[in-house]
Steps between C-alpha positions, in 0.01 A plus 500: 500500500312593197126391525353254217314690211193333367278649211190638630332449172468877427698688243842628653405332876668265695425401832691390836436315855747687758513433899506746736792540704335400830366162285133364506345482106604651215319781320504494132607803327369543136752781288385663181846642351474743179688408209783680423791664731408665756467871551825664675411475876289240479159397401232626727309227671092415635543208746099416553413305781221195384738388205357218403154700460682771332751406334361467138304815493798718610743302200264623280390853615863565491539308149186696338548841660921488484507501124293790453621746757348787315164419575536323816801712650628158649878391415615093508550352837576227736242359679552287810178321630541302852276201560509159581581149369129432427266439184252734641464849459560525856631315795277635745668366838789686431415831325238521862877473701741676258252822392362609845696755743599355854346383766255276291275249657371159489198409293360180413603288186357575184412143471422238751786256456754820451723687753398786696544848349745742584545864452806766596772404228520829341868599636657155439367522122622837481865395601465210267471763212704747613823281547440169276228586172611803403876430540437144294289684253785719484774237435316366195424880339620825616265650704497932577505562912296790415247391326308226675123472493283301780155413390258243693106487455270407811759363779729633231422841543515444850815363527660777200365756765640331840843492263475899470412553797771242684768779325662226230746658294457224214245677351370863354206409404181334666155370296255401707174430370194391708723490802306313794603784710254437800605135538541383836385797670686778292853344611612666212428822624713493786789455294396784282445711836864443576642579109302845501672621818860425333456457139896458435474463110808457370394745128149484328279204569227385263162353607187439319184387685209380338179306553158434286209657493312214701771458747273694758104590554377334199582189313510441135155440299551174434517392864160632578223227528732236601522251796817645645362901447455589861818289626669734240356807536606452873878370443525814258371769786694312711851491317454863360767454260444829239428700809790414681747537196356852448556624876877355531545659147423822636707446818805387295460842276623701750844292571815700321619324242265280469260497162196353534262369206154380558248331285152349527448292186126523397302187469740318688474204764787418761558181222448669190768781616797253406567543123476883517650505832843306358458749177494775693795377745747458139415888426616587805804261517614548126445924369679570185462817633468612833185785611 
């Protein structure tokens, strides 16, 4: 059955509540379709985890840099952004569950009257997209196989890297940008580990890491002098973000097939990374031209 197509209130976006097949709540996908037929093949897609935060500033990166490929070198496209039936920018229960690799843990509730947090839903999010949003995306505009784009930001990244590194097929392209790769004890790493040994890429895979400039050592100037300074200074040594990126970029390079892109924005905070970050993730998704 069809799903129900709402306006999204953005230009050329509609938006969609779909179950997964093993039940429990609905995510809401928001689509951004071009106007016009589509290319022969298919339009290329960026399916961004965090829709409802993203949502609007991908519709109109693509919007503003689509109609003048030859200074932007980016090409219309359809964007598919998976979030949750919520007026928030976030739904932070379940983006802890669906955006973090297996095990997981328990942690307490973000509030006192709420339920206890849970972690480790990575895979089962995965399978959602894999075999349900892209293949309902698909039934409302044509969709190319080939050229599929995964980007996430923060447990985004995180979970666009535990997708590449898991071996999906829906995807030749990964954007990951201030990826949270030492959460819970570098459990990302292990599954990295285990894709170096036996890469099994199916042609050329994409992926572009990135992180801010005060994603590490130091934080931005305007969070000197504050209350929270030392609690942040800490969390940032602690979490090691730009740092990490950079090392796993390097380890990735040397993977056949695999081409690796890595950034450090200047001036940038883990927050302040978004915008550029989603920018960044159309150019990569949508070339006019390819390098």
């Amino acid at each position: 059955m069809s799903p129900v197509l709402h306006p999204a209130g953005l230009t050329d976006t509609v938006f969609f509540d779909l179950v997964g097949e093993d039940g429990g709540e609905p995510w809401r996908i928001f689509l951004h379709r071009p106007p016009g037929p589509a290319p022969e093949g298919g339009w290329p897609l960026l399916a961004i985890t965090d829709g409802n935060a993203m949502i609007a500033t991908a519709v109109d990166a693509v919007r503003v840099q689509g109609a003048y490929p030859g200074g932007t070198n980016v090409a219309p496209g359809v964007v598919m952004a998976i979030g949750y039936p919520t007026e928030g920018a976030y739904d932070p229960w379940r983006r802890s569950f669906d955006l973090s690799p297996p095990p997981g843990r328990a942690y307490p509730p973000f509030a006192a009257d709420g339920p206890e947090v849970r972690t480790g839903g990575a895979d089962r999010f995965l399978r959602f997209i894999e075999r349900e949003a892209l293949a309902a995306a698909d039934a409302i505009t044509p969709i190319n196989p080939a050229r599929r784009t995964l980007f996430g930001h923060s447990f985004g990244g995180l979970f666009a890297l535990h997708a590449l590194f898991s071996g999906t097929r829906a995807f030749t392209r990964f954007v990951a940008a201030s990826p949270t790769i030492g959460w819970e004890d570098g459990v990302l790493t292990q599954t990295e580990r285990r894709f170096l040994e036996a890469p099994a890429l199916g042609g050329e895979v994409v992926v572009h890491l990135s992180a801010g400039e005060y994603e590490g050592d130091a934080l931005a100037p305007f969070q000197y002098g504050r209350e929270d300074t030392a609690e942040r200074l800490e969390r940032a040594r602690t979490v090691r973000t730009a740092a990490l990126t950079s090392a796993m970029a390097e380890r990735l390079a040397r993977v056949p097939n695999l081409r690796v892109l890595h950034e450090t924005y200047p001036g940038e905070t883990h927050m302040t990374m978004l915008p550029i970050a989603v920018s960044r993730a159309v150019r990569v998704a949508f070339p006019a031209r390819e390098d």
